[in-house]
Each structure stands twice: as structure tokens, then as C-alpha cells.
N, C-alpha and C positions, 0 to 999 in steps of 0.2 A: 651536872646540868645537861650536856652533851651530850649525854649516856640518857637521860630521861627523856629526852626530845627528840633521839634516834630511836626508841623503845615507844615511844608514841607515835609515832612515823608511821614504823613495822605494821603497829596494830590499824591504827589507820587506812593503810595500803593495804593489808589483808582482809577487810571490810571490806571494802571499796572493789576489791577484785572478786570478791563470791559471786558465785550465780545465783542469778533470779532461782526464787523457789519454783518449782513446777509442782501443777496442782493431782492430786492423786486419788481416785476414788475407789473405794471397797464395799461392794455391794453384801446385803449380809452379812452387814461386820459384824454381828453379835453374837453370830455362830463358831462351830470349834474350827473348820477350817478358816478363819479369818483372825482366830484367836493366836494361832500358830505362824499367824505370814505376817500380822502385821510389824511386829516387832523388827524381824527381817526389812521390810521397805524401809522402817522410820531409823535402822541405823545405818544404810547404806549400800548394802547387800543385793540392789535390785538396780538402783537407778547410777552409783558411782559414789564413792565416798567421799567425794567434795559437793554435792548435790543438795541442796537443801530442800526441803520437803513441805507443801501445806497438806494431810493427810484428813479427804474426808471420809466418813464412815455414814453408809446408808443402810438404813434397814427400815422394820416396817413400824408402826405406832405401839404396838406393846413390850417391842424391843428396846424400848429407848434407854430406862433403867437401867437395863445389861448393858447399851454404848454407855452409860455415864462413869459406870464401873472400869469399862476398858480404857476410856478414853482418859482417867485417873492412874490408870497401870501405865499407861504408855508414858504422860508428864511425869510422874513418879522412876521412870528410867533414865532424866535426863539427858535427852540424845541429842547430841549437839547438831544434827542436821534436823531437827525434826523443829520447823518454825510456827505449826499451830494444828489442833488436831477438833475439826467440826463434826461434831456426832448431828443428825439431822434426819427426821423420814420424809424430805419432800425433794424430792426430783428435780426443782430447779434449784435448789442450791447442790446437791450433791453433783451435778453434771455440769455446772457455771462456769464453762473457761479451763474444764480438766484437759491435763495435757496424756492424762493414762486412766482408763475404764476398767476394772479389775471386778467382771463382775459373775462372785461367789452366789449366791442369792437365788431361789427358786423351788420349786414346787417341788417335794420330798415324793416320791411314788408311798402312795399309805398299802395298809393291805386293803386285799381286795380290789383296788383301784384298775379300772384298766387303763393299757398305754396310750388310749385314744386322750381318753379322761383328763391323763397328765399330759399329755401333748397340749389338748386346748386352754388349761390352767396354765401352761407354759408360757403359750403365745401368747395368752392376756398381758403375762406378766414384761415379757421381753419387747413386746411392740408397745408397750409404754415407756420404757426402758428407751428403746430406739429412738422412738419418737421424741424423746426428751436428750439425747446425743443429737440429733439433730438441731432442737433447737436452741440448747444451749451451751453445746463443749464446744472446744475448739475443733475446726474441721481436719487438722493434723491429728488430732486423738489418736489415740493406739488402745483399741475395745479388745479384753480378752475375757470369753465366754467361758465359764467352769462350770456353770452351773447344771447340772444334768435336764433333758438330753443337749447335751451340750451341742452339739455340728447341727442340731437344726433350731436350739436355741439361739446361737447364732446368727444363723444364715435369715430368722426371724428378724431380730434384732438390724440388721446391716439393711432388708428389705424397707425397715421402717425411719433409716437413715438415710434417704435418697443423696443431701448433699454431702456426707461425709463417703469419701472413694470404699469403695469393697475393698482394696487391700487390703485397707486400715484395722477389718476384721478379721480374727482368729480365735478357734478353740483349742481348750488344753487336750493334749492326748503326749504331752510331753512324761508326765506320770506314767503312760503305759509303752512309753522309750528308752525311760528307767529303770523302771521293771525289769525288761526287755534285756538290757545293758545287765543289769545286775545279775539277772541267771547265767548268763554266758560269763558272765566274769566269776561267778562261784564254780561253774561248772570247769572253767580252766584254772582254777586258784590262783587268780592274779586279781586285781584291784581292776573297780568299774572304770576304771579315767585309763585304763588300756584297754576298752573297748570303744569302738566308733563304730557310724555309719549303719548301726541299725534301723529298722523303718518301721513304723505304725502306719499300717495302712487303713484309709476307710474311716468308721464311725468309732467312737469311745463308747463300745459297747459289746457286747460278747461276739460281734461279730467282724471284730477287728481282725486284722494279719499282722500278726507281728514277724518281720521278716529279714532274716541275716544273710539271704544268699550274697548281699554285699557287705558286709561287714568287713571289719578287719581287727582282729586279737594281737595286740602285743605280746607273746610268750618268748620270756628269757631272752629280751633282745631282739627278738626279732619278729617280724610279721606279716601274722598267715591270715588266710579266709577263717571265718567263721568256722563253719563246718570241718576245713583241713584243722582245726586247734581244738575244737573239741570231741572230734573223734566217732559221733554217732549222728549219726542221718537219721535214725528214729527218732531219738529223742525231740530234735530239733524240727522234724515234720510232725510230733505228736505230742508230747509230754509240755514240752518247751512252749508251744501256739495256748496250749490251755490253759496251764500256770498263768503266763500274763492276762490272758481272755477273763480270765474266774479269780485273778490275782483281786479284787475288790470285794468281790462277794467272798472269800477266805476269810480274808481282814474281817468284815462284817462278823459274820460265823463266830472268829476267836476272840474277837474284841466290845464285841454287840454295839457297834458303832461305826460309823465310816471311815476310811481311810482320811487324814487332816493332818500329821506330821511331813507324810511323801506329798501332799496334794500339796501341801502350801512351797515343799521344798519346788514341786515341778513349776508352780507357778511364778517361786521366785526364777528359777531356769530360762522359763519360756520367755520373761518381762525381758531380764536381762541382757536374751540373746538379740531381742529386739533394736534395745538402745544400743548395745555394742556388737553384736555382727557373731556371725560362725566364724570357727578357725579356719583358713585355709585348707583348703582341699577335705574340709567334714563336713556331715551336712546333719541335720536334727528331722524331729518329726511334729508336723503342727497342723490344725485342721483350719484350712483356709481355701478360699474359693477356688472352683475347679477348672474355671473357663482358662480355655488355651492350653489344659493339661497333653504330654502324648500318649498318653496312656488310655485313651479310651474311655476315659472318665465322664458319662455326661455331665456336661458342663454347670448346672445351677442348680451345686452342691456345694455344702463347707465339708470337704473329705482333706483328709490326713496323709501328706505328702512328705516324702525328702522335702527338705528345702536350706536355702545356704542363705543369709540375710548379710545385708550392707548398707550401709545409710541408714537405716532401717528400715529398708526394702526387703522384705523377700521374694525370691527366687526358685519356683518348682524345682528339683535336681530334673532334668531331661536326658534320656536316649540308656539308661537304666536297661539291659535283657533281662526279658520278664518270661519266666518260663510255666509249661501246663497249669502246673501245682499252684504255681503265684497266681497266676491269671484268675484263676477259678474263683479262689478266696478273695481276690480284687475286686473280683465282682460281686461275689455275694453279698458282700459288706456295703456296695454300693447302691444293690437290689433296698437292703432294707430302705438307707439312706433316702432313694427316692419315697418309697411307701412313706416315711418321716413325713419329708418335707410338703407332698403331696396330701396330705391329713392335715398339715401344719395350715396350708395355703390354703385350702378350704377353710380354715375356723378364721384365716388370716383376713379372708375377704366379705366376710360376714359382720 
């Protein structure tokens, strides 16, 4: 009897101590990048494995069918954190008190189409998007933008959430940090998790830098610069910048589909570093607002920085030496960036 009433106890008290669920949104859930991540958030993989989860899924009204289908796969997994899963296409329920914005979801470029075209199809879609994080998520929220062009979908987005803070916003360019990681780590034949401190710099677009002059390669023990471990300055000024640049449009090419296994992996990445922090003394790469950068960066842009997170703050890395070659490509990527946002702001104020 003792034994059954200390064993009801346990279970009792282990109730009793869980965390409130936090609520979770996935825009575009019925597509294949969403198909691949969600499973990941609802078993634990993003927010902490004691974390329970209410998991909404938005998309738009002829998608609903495909959420009914997903949202059948996911209960069908029994995930012991995963406390309810709301498939829905209307903005005030999918945004009601979220405590994370994960949003996949956006205007494909078709052929033919020009970048102006998809710009303003964009900003329809994100400044209601915004507008509806303003007024009904929590103002803690943590928005992360994937959805292509992502740094000015974004920076849309955060414009049309006056009272939620700009930090709060960020785009993925963590995918092309991995990437990034991943060449230099085949290129030294060691494993990616002994490479650090590479940087994405700029737009999540062929006009990115991806950049190791600070790196650091674990080889056999011990640890050199980027450059000093893998042995060629060409490649790493040339072969290496384009690989990750075009590393999406490859994928496309040889799979006739987009990149959705690495996206959803970076995204699980990006979330995670969020709620629990960089390692000491590394820093990641994420497209978040530029104001107060030292780098020369004008300021009201979501461009792609070092950055170290704590609390769930992040932290530009600062005082970085940025030499010719960096510089140039810094800015290029920032040139388009304005053009973006300045196209965007236009259809914005219309």
C-alpha cells in the first residue's frame, strides 16, 4: 500500500512540476520544408526535452487538407511533449499568445516573374503577417523569417510590428553557416562540430560572403585558423565563396526541388540557439537588425552577422579585422540589401 501511494506521489509531483506548454507557430506548414521540421520541434529537439509544446500550423485555405493529413502524422507519433496540434488558415488564431513565430510560408519566385513582382507579393504577405504578431502574439515572441527573400521579408514583417522590440526579429542564414562549416570541415577531413566561428555575412542570397578569415579548425588536436588548416587561399577566396553562394540553386538542379532536410535542420539550429545561448567564446550567423553594427553596416537592415546569444539576447560579435577583400563583399551584399528594402518600402507605404 506504501509502495502504491509513494508511486502516486512521484507521478503526481512529476505533473505538477512540468512546464507550462509554450505555444509555437509554423507558417506554411503544409509544405515540404515544414514537413521535415515539424516533427523535430514536437519531440523536443528545438525548445528542451522537458518542454511541452501547443504546435500551431498555418497555411493558407486550400492547404488545409494537406494540414489535416500532417496534423494526423504528428498525433500518430505520440510525442510525449507534444500537448495539441491546431491546423488553422486565420492569423488570429495562429499568432494568439505564440511564444515562437517560425515563419516558413511565402511567395515562391515562378518563372518569368521579376524580383520587383516577388518583392511586393512578399510584402502583402509579411506586413499581414506582422500586423497580426502585433496584435495578437505575445510581445516576448521570438519571429524567425525563412521564408524567401528572407532579410527583407523580415525587416517587412518587424516594420509592421511597431510594439514587439526589433530584436525579437531574425532571419535564417544559419543554412548557409552550415554549409559554410561543412566545406571546410570536408576540405580538412575532420567532422563539422570541429569547425567554428564562420560568418554569413549580408543577404541569404547569391550575394552573401561567406567568410573564415576567423574561423577555427580543430585538426588532430589541435587549433589552427581556417586558412592555416586547409592549406589554399584560392580555393577559400574562390571555389569555397561560390559553393555555399549557389549551394541552393545545386540542390534545386539535382533534386528539382528545394533545399527542406538542411533548411529545417538550420532552423531547428537557429531556434535552439535562441532559447539556450552560443557556447562560450563561438559565435553563429543570423540575419538580424543592423542598427549600432561597427562595421559600417547601414543601419535599417536585417543583414547577417556574427552574433553570441544569452538570455535569449543576441549580441552583434564587435571589433572583428575586416580586411580589402571582406570589405568589398560586405558591402556588396549590403548594396543589394538596400535596393531590397527600398523597393520593399515603397510597396510598404502604398
Amino acid at each position: 500500500m506504501l509502495t502504491l501511494l509513494t508511486s502516486m506521489y512521484l507521478v503526481v509531483r512529476a505533473v505538477s512540476q512540468q512546464a507550462e506548454p509554450i505555444r509555437v507557430v509554423v507558417t506554411g506548414a503544409a509544405g515540404q520544408i515544414a514537413y521535415s521540421l515539424l516533427y523535430s520541434i514536437a519531440k523536443g529537439d528545438v525548445f528542451g526535452k522537458d518542454q511541452p509544446i501547443i504546435l500551431i500550423l498555418l497555411d493558407i485555405p486550400p492547404m488545409l487538407p494537406v494540414l489535416d493529413g500532417v496534423v494526423m502524422e504528428l498525433q500518430d507519433c505520440a510525442l510525449p511533449l507534444l500537448m495539441e496540434v491546431i491546423p488553422t488558415d486565420k492569423v488570429e488564431v495562429g499568432f494568439k499568445d505564440i511564444d515562437a513565430a517560425i515563419l516558413v510560408g511565402s511567395m515562391p519566385r515562378k518563372e518569368g516573374m521579376e524580383r520587383k513582382d516577388l518583392l511586393k507579393a512578399n510584402v502583402a504577405i509579411f506586413k499581414t503577417q506582422g500586423s497580426a504578431l502585433d496584435k495578437y502574439a505575445k510581445k516576448s515572441v521570438k519571429v524567425l523569417v525563412v521564408g524567401n527573400p528572407a532579410n527583407t521579408n523580415c525587416l517587412v514583417a518587424s516594420k509592421s510590428a511597431p510594439s514587439i522590440p526589433k530584436e525579437n526579429f531574425s532571419c535564417l542564414t544559419r543554412l548557409d553557416h552550415n554549409r559554410a562549416c561543412s566545406q571546410v570541415a570536408m576540405r580538412c577531413s575532420v567532422s563539422s562540430s570541429h569547425v567554428k566561428n564562420v560568418i554569413i555575412w549580408g543577404n541569404h542570397s547569391s550575394t552573401q560572403y561567406p567568410d573564415v578569415h576567423h574561423a577555427k579548425v580543430n585538426v588532430a588536436g589541435g587549433e589552427k585558423s581556417a586558412y592555416e588548416a586547409v592549406k589554399n587561399d584560392a580555393w577559400l577566396r574562390g571555389d569555397f565563396i561560390s559553393t555555399v553562394q549557389q549551394r541552393g540553386a545545386a540542390v534545386i538542379k539535382a533534386r528539382k526541388l528545394s533545399s527542406a532536410m538542411s533548411a529545417a535542420k538550420a532552423i531547428c539550429d537557429h531556434m535552439r540557439d535562441i532559447w539556450f545561448g552560443t557556447k562560450e567564446g563561438e559565435f553563429t550567423s543570423m540575419g538580424v537588425y543592423a542598427a549600432g553594427n561597427s562595421y559600417g553596416i547601414p543601419e535599417d537592415l536585417i543583414y547577417s552577422f556574427p552574433v553570441q546569444i544569452k538570455n535569449k539576447s543576441w549580441k552583434i560579435v564587435d571589433g572583428l579585422d575586416i580586411n580589402d577583400f571582406s570589405r568589398a563583399k560586405m558591402e556588396a551584399t549590403a548594396a543589394e540589401l538596400v535596393e531590397e528594402r527600398d523597393t520593399a518600402l515603397d510597396f510598404l507605404s502604398k
